[in-house]
OpenMM code with the backbone's topology and positions (N, CA, C; nanometers):
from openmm import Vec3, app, unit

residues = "UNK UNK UNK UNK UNK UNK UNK UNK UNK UNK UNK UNK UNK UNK UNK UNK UNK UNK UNK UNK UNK UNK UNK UNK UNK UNK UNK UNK UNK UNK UNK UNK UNK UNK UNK UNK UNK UNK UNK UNK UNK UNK UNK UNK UNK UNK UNK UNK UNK UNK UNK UNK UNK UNK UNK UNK UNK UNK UNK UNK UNK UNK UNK UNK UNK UNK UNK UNK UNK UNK UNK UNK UNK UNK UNK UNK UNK UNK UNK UNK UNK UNK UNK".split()
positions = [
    Vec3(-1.9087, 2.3587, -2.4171),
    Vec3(-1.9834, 2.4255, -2.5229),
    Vec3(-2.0800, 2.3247, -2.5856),
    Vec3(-2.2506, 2.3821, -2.6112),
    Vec3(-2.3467, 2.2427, -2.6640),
    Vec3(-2.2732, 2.2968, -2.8425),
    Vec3(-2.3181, 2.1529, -2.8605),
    Vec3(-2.2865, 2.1662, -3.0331),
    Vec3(-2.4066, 2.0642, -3.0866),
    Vec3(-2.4567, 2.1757, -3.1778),
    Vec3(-2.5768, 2.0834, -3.2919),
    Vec3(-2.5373, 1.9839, -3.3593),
    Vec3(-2.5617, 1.8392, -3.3821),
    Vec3(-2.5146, 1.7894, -3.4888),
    Vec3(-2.5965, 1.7429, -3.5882),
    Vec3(-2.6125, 1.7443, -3.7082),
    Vec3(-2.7121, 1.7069, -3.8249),
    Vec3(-2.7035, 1.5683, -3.8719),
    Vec3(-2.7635, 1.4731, -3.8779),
    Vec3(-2.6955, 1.3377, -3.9581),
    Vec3(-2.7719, 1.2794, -4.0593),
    Vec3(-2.7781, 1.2416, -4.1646),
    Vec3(-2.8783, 1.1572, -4.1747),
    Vec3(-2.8031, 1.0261, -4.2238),
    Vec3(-2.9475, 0.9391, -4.2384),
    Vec3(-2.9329, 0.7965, -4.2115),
    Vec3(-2.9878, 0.6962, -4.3201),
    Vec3(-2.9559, 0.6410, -4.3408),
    Vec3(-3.0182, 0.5075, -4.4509),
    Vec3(-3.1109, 0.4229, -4.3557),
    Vec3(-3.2001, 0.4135, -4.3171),
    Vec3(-3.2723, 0.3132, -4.2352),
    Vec3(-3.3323, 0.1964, -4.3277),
    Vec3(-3.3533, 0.0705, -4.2377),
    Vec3(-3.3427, -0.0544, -4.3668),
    Vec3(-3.5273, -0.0810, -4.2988),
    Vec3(-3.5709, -0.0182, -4.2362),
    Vec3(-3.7195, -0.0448, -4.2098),
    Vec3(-3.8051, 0.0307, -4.1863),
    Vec3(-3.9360, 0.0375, -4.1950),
    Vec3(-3.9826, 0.1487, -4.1665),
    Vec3(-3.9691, 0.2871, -4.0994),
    Vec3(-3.9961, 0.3533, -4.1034),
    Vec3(-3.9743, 0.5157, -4.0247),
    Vec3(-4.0142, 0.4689, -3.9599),
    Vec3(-4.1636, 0.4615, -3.9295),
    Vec3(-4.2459, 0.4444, -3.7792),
    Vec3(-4.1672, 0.3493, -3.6896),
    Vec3(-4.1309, 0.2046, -3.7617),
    Vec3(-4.0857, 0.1106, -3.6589),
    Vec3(-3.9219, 0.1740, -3.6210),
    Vec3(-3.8886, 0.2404, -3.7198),
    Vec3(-3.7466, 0.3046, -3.6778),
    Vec3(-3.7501, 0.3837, -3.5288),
    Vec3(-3.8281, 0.4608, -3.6015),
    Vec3(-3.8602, 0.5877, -3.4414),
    Vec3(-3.9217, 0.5255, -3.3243),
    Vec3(-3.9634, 0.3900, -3.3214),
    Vec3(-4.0149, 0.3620, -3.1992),
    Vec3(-3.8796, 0.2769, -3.1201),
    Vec3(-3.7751, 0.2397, -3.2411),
    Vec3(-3.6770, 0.1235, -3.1605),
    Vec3(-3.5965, 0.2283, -3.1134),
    Vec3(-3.5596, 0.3858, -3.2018),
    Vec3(-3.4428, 0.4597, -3.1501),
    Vec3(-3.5248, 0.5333, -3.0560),
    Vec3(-3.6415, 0.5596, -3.0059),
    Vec3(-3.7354, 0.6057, -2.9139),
    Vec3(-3.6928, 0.5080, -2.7558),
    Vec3(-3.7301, 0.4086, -2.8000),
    Vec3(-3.7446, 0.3090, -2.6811),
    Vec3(-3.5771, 0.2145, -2.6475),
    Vec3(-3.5278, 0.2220, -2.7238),
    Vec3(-3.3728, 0.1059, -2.7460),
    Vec3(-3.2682, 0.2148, -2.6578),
    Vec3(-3.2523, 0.3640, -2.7126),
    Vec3(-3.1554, 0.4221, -2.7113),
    Vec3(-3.1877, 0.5582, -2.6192),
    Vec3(-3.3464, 0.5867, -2.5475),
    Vec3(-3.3593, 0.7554, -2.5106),
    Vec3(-3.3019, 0.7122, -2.3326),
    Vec3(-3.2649, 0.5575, -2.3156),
    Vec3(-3.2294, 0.6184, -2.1694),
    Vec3(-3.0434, 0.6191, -2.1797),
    Vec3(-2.9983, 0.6189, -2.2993),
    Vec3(-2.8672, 0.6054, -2.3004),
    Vec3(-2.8452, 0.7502, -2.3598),
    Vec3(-2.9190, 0.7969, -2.4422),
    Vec3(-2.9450, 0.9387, -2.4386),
    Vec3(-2.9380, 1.0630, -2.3076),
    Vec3(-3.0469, 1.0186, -2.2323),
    Vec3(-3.0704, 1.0609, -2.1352),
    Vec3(-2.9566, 1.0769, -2.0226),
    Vec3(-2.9024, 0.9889, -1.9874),
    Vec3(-2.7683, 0.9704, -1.9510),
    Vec3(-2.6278, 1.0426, -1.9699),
    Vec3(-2.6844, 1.0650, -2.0955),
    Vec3(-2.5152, 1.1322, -2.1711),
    Vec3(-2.5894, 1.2903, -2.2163),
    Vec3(-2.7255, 1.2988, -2.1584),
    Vec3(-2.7718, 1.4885, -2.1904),
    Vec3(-2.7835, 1.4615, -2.3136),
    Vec3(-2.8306, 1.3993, -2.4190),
    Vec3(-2.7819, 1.4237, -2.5332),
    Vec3(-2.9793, 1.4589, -2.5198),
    Vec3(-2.9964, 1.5834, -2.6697),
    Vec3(-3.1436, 1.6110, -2.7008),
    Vec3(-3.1674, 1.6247, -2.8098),
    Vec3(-3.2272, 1.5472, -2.8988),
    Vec3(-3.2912, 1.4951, -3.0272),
    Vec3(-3.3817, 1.6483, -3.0020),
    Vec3(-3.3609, 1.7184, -3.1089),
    Vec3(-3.4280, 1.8343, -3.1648),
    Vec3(-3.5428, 1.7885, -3.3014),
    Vec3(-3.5014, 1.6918, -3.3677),
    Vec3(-3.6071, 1.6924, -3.4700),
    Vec3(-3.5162, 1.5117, -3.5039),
    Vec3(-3.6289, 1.4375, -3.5700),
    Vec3(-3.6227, 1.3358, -3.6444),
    Vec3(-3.7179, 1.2992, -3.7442),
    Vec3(-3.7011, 1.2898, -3.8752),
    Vec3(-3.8076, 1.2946, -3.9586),
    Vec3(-3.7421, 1.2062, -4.0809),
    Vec3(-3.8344, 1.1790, -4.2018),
    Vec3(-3.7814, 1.1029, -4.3088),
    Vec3(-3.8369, 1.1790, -4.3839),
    Vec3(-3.7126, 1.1538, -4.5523),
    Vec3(-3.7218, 1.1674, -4.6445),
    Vec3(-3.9455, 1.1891, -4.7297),
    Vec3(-3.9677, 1.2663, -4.7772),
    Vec3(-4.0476, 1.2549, -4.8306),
    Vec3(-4.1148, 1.2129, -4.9454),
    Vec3(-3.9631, 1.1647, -5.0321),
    Vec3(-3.8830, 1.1382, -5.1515),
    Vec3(-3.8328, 0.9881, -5.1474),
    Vec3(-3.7543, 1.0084, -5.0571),
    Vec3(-3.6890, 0.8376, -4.9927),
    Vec3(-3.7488, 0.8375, -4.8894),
    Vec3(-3.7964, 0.6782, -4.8633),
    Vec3(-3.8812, 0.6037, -4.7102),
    Vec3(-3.7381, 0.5564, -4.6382),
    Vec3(-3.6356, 0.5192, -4.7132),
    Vec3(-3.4838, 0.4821, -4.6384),
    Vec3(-3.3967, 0.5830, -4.6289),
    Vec3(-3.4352, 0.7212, -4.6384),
    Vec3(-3.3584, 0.8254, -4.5864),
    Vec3(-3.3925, 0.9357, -4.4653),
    Vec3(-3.3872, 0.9223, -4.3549),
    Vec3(-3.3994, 0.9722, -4.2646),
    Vec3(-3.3233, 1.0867, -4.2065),
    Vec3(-3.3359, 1.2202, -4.1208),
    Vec3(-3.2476, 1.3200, -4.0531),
    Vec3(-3.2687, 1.3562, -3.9210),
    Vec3(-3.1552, 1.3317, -3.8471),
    Vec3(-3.1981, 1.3396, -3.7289),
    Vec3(-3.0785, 1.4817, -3.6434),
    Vec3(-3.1608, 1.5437, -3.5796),
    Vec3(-3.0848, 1.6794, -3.5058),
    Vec3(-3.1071, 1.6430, -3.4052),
    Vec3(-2.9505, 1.6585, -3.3248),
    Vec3(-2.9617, 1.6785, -3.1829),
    Vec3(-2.8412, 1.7773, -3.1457),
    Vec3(-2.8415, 1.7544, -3.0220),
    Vec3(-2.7569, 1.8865, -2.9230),
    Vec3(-2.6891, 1.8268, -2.8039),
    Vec3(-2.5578, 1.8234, -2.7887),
    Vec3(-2.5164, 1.8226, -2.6688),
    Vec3(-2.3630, 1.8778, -2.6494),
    Vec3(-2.3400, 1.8313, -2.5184),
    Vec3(-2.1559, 1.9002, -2.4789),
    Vec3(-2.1022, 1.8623, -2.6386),
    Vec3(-2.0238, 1.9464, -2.6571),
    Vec3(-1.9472, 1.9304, -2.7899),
    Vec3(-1.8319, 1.7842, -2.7545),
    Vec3(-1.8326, 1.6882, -2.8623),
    Vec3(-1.8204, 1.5441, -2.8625),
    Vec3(-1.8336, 1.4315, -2.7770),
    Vec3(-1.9610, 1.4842, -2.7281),
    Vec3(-2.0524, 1.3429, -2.6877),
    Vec3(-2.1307, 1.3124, -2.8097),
    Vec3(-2.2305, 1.3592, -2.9246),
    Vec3(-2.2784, 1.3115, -3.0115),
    Vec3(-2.2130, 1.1620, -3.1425),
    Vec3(-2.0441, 1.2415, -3.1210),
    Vec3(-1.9186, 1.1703, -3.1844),
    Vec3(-1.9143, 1.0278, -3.1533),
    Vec3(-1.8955, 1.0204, -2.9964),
    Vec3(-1.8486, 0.9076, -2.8899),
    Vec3(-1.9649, 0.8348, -2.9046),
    Vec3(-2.0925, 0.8978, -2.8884),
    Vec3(-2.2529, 0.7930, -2.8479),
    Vec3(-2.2211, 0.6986, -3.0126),
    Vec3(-2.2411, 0.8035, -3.1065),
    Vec3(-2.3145, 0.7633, -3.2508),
    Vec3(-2.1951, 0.5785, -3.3020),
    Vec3(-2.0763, 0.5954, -3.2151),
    Vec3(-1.9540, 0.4940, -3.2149),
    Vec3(-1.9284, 0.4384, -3.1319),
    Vec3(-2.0269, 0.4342, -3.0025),
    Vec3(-2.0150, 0.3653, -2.8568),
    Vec3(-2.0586, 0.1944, -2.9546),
    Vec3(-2.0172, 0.1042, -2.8264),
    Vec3(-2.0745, 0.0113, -2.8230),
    Vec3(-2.2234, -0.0118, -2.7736),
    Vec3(-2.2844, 0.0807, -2.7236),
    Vec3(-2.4408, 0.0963, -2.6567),
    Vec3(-2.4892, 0.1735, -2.8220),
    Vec3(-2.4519, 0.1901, -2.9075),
    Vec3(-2.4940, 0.2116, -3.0194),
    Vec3(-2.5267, 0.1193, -3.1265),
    Vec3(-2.4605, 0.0311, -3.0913),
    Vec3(-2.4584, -0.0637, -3.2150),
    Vec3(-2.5906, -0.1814, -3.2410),
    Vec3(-2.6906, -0.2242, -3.1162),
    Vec3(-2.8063, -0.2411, -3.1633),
    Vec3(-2.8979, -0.1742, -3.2910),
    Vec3(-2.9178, -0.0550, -3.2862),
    Vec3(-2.9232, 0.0529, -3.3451),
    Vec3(-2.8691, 0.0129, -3.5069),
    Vec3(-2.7295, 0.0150, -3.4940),
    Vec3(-2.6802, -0.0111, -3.6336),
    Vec3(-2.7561, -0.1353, -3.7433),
    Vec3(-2.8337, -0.2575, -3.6639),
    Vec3(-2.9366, -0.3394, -3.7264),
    Vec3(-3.0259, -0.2615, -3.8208),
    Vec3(-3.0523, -0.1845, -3.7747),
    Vec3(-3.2138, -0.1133, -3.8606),
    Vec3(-3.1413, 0.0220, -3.9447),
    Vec3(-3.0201, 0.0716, -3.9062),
    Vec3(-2.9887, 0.2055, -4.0142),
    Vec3(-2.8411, 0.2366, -4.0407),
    Vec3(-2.8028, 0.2829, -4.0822),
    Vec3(-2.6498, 0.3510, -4.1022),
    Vec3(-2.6250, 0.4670, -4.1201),
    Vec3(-2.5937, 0.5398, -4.0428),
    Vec3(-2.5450, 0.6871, -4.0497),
    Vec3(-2.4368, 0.6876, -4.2148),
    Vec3(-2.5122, 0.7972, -4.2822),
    Vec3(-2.4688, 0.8364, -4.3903),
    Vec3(-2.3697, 0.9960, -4.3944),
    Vec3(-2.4203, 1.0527, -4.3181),
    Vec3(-2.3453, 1.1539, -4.2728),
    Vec3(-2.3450, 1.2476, -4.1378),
    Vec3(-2.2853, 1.2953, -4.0502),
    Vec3(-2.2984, 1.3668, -3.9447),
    Vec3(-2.2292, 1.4563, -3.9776),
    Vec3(-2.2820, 1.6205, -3.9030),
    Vec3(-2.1776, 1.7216, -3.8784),
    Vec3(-2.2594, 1.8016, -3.8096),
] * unit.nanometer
topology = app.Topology()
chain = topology.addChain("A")
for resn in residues:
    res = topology.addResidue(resn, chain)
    for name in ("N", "CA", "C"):
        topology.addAtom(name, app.Element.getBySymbol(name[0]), res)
């Protein structure tokens, strides 16, 4: 079964430079595991609050967001909430 998951994020650097490292760092480990980023955008309010939607088999989003192939990633943001 796919399952949506919603998260957002505290990012400690720019949006733009954000979206180009989780663009380029993380879409072939993505790719790999089916996972599909539906929307990513920031706060309009906060520049360090970001939301990102994606879709896949129900708990692969769980496993990726806590893999060890995740944790580069964790440098530039911190998941504040998922569901």
């Amino acid at each position: 079964m796919t399952e949506t998951t919603v998260c957002t994020l505290h990012i400690n650097i720019p949006f733009d430079e954000w979206l180009n490292k989780y663009d380029k760092d993380e879409a072939p480990v993505r790719t790999k595991k089916n996972i599909k980023v539906l929307y990513r955008g920031v706060s309009k309010d906060n520049p360090h609050k970001a939301i990102m939607i994606a879709q896949a088999v129900e708990g692969v989003i769980d496993k990726h967001i806590f893999s060890e192939i995740f944790l580069p990633l964790k440098k530039w943001c911190r998941y504040d909430y998922c569901s």
